[in-house]
C-alpha positions as CSV (number, residue, x, y, z in Angstrom):
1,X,-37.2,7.3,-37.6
2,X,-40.5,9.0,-36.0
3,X,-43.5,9.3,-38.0
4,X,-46.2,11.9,-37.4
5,X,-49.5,10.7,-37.0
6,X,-52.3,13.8,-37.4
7,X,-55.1,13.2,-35.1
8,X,-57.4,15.9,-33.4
9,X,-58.2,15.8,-29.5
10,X,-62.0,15.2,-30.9
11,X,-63.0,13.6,-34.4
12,X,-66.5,14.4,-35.6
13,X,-68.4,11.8,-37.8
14,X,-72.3,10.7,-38.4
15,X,-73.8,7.6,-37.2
16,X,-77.1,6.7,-38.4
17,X,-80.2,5.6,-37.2
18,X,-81.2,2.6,-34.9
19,X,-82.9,0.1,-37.4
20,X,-82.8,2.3,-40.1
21,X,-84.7,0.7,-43.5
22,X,-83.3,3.7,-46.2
23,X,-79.9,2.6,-47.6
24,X,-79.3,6.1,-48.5
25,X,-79.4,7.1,-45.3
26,X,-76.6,4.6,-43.6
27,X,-73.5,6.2,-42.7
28,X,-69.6,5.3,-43.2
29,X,-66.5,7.0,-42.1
30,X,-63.0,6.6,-43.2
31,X,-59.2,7.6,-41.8
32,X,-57.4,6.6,-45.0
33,X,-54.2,5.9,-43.3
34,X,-52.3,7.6,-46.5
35,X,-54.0,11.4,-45.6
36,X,-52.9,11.6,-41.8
37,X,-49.7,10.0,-41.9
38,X,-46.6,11.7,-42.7
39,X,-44.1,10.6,-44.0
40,X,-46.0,7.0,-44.9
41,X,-44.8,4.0,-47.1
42,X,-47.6,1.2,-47.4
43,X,-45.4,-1.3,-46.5
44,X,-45.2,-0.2,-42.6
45,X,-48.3,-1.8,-40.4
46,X,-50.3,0.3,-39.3
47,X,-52.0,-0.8,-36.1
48,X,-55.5,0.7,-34.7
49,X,-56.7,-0.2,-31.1
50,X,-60.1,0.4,-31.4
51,X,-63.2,-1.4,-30.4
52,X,-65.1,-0.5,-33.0
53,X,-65.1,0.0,-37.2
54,X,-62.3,-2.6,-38.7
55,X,-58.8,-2.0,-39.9
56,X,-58.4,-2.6,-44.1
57,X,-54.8,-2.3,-44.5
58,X,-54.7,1.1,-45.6
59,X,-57.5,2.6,-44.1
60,X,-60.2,2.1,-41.0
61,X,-63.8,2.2,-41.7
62,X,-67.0,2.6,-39.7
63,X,-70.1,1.4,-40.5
64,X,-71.7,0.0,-37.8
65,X,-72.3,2.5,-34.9
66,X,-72.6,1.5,-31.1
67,X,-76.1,2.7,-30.0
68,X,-75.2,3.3,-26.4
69,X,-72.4,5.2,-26.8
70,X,-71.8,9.1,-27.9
71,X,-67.9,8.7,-28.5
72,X,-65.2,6.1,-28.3
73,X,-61.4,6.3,-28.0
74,X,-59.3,5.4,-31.5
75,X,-55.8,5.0,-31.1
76,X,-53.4,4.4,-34.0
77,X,-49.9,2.9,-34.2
78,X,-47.3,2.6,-37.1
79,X,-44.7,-0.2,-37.0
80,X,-41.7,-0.3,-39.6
81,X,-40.7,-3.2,-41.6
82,X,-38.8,-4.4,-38.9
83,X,-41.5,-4.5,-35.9
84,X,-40.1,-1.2,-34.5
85,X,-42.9,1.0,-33.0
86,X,-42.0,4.3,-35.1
87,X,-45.2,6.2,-34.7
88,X,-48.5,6.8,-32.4
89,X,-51.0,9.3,-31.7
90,X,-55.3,9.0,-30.4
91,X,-58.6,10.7,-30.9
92,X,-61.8,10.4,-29.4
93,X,-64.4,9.7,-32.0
94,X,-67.5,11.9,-31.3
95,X,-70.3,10.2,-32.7
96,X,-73.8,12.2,-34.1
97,X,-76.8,11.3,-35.2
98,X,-78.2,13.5,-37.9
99,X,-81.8,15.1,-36.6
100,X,-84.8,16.7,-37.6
101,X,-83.8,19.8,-35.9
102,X,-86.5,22.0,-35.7
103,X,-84.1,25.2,-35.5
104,X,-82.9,26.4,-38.8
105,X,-79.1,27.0,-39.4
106,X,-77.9,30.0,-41.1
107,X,-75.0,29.0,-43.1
108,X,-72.5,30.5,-45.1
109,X,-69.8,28.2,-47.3
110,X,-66.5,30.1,-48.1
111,X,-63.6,28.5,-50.2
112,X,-62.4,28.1,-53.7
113,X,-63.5,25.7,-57.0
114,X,-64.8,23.3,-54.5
115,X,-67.1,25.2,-52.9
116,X,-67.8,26.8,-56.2
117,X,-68.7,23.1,-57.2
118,X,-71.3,22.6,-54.4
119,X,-71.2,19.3,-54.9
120,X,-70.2,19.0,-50.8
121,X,-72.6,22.0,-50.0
122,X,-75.2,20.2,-51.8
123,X,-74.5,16.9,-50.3
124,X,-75.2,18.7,-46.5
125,X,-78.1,19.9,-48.0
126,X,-80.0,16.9,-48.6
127,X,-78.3,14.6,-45.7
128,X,-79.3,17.6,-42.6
129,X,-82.3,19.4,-42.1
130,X,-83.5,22.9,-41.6
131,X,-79.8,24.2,-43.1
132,X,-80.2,28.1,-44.7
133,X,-77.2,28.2,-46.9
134,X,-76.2,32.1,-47.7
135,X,-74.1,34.4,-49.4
136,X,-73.7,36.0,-52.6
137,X,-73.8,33.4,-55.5
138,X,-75.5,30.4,-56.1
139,X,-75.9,28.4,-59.6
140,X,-79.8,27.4,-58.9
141,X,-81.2,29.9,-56.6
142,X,-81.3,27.2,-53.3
143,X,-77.6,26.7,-52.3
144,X,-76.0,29.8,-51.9
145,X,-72.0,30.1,-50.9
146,X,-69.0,32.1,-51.3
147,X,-66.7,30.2,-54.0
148,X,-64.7,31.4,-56.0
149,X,-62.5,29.2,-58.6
150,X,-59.0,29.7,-58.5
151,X,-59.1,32.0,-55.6
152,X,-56.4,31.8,-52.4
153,X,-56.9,33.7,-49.5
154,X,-54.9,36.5,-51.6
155,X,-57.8,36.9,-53.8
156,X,-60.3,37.7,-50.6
157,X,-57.6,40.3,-49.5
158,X,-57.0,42.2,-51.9
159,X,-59.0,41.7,-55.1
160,X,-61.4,44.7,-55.6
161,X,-61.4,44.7,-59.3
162,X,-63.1,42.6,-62.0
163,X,-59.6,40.3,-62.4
164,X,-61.6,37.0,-62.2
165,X,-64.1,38.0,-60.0
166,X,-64.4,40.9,-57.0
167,X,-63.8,39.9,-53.3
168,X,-67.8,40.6,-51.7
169,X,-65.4,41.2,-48.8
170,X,-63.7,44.3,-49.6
171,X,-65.0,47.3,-49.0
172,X,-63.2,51.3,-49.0
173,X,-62.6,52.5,-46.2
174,X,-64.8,55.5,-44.2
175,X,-67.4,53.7,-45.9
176,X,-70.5,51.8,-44.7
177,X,-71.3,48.2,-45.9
178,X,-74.8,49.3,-46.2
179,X,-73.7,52.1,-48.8
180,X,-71.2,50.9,-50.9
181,X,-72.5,49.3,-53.7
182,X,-69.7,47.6,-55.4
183,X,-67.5,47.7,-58.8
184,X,-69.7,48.5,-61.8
185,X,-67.5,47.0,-64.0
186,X,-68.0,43.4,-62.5
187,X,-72.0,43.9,-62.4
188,X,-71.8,44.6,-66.0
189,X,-69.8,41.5,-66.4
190,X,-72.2,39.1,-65.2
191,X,-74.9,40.3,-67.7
192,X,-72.5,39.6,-71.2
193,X,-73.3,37.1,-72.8
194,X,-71.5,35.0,-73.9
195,X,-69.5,35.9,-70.6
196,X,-66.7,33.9,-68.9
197,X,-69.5,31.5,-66.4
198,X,-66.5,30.2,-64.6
199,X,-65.6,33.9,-63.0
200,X,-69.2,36.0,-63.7
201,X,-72.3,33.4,-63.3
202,X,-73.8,32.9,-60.6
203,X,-74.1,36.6,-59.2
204,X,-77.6,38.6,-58.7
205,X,-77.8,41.3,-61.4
206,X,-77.8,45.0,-59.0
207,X,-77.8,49.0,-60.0
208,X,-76.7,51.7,-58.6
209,X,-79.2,53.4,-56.0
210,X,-79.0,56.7,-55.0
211,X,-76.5,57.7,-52.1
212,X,-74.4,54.6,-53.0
213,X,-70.7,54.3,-53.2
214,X,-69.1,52.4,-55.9
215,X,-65.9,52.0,-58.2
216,X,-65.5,52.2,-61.8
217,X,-61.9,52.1,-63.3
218,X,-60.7,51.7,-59.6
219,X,-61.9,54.9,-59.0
220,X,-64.9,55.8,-56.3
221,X,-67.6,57.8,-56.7
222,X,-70.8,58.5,-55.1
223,X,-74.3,58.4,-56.7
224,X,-76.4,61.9,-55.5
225,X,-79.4,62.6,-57.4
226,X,-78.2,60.8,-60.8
227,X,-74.9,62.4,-60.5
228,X,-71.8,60.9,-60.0
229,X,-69.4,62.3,-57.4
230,X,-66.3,61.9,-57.6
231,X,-64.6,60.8,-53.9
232,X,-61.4,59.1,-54.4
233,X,-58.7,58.5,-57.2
234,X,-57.2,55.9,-54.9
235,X,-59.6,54.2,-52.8
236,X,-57.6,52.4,-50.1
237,X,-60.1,48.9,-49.1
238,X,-60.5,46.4,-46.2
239,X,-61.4,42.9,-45.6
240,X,-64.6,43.4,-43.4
241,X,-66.5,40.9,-42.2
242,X,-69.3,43.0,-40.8
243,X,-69.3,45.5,-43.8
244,X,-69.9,42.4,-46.1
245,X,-72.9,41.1,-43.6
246,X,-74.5,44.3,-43.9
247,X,-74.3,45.1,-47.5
248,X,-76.0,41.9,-48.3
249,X,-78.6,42.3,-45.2
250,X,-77.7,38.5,-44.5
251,X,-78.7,39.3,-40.6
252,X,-77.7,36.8,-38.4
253,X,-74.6,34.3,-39.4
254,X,-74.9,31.3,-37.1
255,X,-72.0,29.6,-38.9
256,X,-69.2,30.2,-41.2
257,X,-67.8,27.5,-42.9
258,X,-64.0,27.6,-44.8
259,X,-62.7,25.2,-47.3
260,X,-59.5,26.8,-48.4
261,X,-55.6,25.7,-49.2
262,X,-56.7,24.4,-52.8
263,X,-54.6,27.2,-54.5
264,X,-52.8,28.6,-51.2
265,X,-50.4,25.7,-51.0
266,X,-50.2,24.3,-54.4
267,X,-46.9,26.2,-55.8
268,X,-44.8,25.4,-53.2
269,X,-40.4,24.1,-52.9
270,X,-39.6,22.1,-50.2
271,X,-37.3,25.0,-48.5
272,X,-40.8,27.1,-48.3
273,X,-43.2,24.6,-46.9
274,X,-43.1,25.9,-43.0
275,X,-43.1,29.1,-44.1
276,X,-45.7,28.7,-46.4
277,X,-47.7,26.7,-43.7
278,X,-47.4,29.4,-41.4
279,X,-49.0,32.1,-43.8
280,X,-51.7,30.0,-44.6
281,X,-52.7,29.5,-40.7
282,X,-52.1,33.1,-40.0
283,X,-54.2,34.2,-43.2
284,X,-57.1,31.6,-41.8
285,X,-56.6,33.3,-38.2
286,X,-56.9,36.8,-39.8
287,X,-60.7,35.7,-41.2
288,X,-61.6,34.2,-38.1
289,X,-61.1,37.5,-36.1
290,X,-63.1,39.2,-39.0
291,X,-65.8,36.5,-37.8
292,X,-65.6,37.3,-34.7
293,X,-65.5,40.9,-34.7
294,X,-69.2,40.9,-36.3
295,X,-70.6,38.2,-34.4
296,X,-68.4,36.4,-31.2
297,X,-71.2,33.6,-31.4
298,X,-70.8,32.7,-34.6
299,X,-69.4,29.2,-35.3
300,X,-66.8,28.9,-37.5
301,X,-65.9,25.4,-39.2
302,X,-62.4,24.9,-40.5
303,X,-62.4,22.2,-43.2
304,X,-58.9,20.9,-43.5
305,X,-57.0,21.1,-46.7
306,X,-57.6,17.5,-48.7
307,X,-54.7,15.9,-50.5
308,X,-54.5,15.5,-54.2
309,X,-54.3,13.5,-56.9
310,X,-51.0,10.8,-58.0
311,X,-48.3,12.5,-59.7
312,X,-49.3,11.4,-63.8
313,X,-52.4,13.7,-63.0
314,X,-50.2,16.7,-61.6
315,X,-48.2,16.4,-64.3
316,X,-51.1,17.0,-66.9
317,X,-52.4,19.8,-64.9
318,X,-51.3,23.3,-65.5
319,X,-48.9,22.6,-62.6
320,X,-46.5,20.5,-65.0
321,X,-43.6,20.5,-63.4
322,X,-44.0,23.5,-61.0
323,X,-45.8,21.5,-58.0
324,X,-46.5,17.8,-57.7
325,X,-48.7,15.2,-55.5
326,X,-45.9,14.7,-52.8
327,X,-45.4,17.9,-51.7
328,X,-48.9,19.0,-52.0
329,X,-50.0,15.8,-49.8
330,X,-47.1,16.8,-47.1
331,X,-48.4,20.8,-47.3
332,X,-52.1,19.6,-46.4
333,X,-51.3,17.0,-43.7
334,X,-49.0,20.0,-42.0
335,X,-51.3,22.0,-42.5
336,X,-54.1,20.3,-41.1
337,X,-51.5,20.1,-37.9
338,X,-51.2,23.4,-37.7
339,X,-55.1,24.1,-37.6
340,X,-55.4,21.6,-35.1
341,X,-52.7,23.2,-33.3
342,X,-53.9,26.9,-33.3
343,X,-57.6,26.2,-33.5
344,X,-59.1,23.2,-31.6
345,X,-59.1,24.6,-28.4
346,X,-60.2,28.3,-29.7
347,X,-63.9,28.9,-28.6
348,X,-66.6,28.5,-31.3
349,X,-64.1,27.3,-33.9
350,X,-64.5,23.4,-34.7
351,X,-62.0,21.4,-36.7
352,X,-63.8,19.1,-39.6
353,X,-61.2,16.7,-41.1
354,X,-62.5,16.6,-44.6
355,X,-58.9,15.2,-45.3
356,X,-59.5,12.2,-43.4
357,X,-62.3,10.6,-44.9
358,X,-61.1,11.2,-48.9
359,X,-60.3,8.4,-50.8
360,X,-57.0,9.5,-52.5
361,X,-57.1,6.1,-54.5
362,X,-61.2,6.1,-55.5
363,X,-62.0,9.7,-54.4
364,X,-60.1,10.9,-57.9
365,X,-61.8,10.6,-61.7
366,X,-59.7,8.2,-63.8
367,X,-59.1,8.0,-67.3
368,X,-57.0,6.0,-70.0
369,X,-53.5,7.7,-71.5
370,X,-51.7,5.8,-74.2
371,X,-48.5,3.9,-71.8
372,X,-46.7,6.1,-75.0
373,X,-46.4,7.4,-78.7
374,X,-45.8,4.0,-80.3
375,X,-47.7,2.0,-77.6
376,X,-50.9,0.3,-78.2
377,X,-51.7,0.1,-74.1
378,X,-53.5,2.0,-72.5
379,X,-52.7,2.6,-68.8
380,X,-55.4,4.2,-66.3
381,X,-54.3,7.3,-63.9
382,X,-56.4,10.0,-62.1
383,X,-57.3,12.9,-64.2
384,X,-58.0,15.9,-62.0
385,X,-54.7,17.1,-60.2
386,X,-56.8,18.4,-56.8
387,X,-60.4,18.2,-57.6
388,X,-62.5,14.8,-55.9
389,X,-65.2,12.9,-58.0
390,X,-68.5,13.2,-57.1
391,X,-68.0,10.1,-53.9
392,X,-65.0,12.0,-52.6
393,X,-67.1,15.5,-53.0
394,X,-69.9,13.2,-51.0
395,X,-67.0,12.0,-48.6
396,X,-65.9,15.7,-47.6
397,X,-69.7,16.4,-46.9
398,X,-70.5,14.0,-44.4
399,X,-67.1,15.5,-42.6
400,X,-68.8,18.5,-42.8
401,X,-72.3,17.6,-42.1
402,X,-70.9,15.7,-38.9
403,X,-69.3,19.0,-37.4
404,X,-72.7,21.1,-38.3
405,X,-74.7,18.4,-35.9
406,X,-72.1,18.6,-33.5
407,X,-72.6,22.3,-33.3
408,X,-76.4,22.1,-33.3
409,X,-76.3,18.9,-30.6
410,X,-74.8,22.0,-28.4
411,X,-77.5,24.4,-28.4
């Protein structure tokens, strides 16, 4: 039996500072052996030749950075119950330091609930410096993003009505970002009150101005001296990068980071997992050329998928029995091949392995559920089928933050 063991050419991760005195400002890094292992069983040995960080068992951990080094070689081995060598792959561990760098970073977080959360995006903000986060919602007026709960890469592509929410990325076509104002019917959304917060808060309150496109009831119109036009019964939109950069006047993009796969690979059957692997990489490679098409220059940061909660938890989640924890682990760790695969090597695209560094034991809020009915014990499982706890939300960011310094170290 082979094993697969996930590991990119380069892993990014933060050390701290020589004598630092702040606690709060230490670093740690984790490869919880569990998240880049496929298939895994506790009871193999893993093995990893390293000079630095120490093996626990089922993960290896960093916390104490050699100061005359920028990267290391990590090399990890999986051995079965009976001694046989069944799996082995190696990184190099690219080690930076977080500085006080006096350029500022114009950023702009895409993704689903977790972005939504911002509880990573907020984490980068207070560990780096000098970051401008961007786009078009933001729950306290300093962290802005792109996130949108519940949302796959099907809901960028294709929603352009109010059904939860409106893609800022769509836009008809033959028409100018700059003149296209949006779908009234969302705007008018985000001002009921009370209002559904989880799809409509969050947004900047706009009217229409004069010369501006915009849908109502799908249809489009045009706004010429407060009269509307009618253009189109059946507006046909596109996904465009460059339209969306210039409707918001967000000028320069320096970097783009992505943190999808919550909801693209969750209902999945075993017969549809390379298929479905495959779609997701060729919808991520689809936004990246979007990128690219505004702005070559532009980095783009590919957050892996993370892995999800045990099974008790998936099967208290609206998945019940339509998805579960094993196939949903197997779906990110492939999938985090395949960016790894397709990506690494593309220029300005960089790989952050946010899946690496999650606890999938500790990373996961717990609660107590009677054992059953007539039992008086109460047994303790994770209670969020795919969403971290603040420390694994904390866990992804310094993934993140690591491949934001690498990017900056280069300029």
């Amino acid at each position: 039996m082979k094993v697969q063991i996930v590991l990119p050419e380069k892993l990014y991760i933060l050390k701290d500072f020589e004598q630092i005195n702040i606690q709060d400002a230490s670093e740690e890094f984790n490869i919880y052996f569990k998240n880049i292992i496929h298939p895994y069983k506790a009871e193999w040995d893993v093995i990893t030749e390293c000079e630095y960080g120490k093996n626990h068992g089922a993960f290896w951990r960093i916390t104490e950075f050699p100061r005359e080094l920028e990267s290391f070689p990590l090399k990890i081995k999986v051995y079965d119950e009976y001694g046989e060598k069944i799996g082995e792959n190696e990184t190099t561990v690219v080690m930076n330091t977080v500085k006080q760098n006096p350029g500022k970073m114009r950023l702009l977080c895409i993704g689903d609930s977790m972005t939504q959360a911002q509880v990573y995006i907020d984490h980068v903000a207070k560990k780096l410096k000098n970051i401008e986060f961007i786009g078009t919602r933001s729950f306290n007026n300093v962290i802005f993003h792109e996130g949108r709960g519940g949302w796959a890469w099907d809901g960028y592509f294709n929603r352009s009505y109010i059904r939860n929410g409106v893609s800022p990325f769509l836009f008809p076509e033959n028409v100018e970002g700059k003149d296209y104002f949006g779908c009234v019917e969302f705007y008018e959304e985000t001002q009921k009150f009370p209002r559904d917060d989880y799809c409509y808060s969050g947004y900047k309150y706009e009217e229409i101005k004069d010369g501006q496109y915009f849908t109502k009831e799908k249809i489009l119109y045009k706004r010429e001296n407060d009269s509307d036009i009618l253009i189109d019964k059946e507006p046909k939109f596109e996904f465009s990068f460059k339209k969306y950069v210039e409707r918001y006047d967000l000028g320069k993009v320096d970097a783009v980071s992505i943190l999808m796969g919550g909801n693209d690979l969750q209902l999945c059957t075993y017969e549809e997992i390379e298929d479905r692997v495959k779609e997701f990489t060729d919808n991520t490679l689809f936004v990246i050329n979007k990128i690219k098409e505004n702005d070559p220059d532009t980095k783009i940061i590919l957050n892996t998928p993370i892995i999800g909660a045990e099974q008790y938890c998936w099967g208290n989640s609206p998945m019940r029995c339509r998805s579960g924890s094993k196939i949903y682990r197997m779906l990110a760790i492939k999938s985090t091949k395949s960016f790894i695969d397709n990506f690494e090597n593309m220029e300005n695209v960089y790989i952050s392995p946010m899946i690496y560094n999650l606890d999938p034991q500790y990373g996961f809020d717990t609660a107590y559920y009677k054992a059953n009915r007539y039992s008086e014990i109460n047994v303790q499982y994770q209670s969020n089928w795919v969403h971290p706890n603040t420390s694994g939300y904390k866990q992804m960011g310094d993934s993140l933050a690591a491949t934001i310094e690498e990017i900056r170290k280069e300029k």
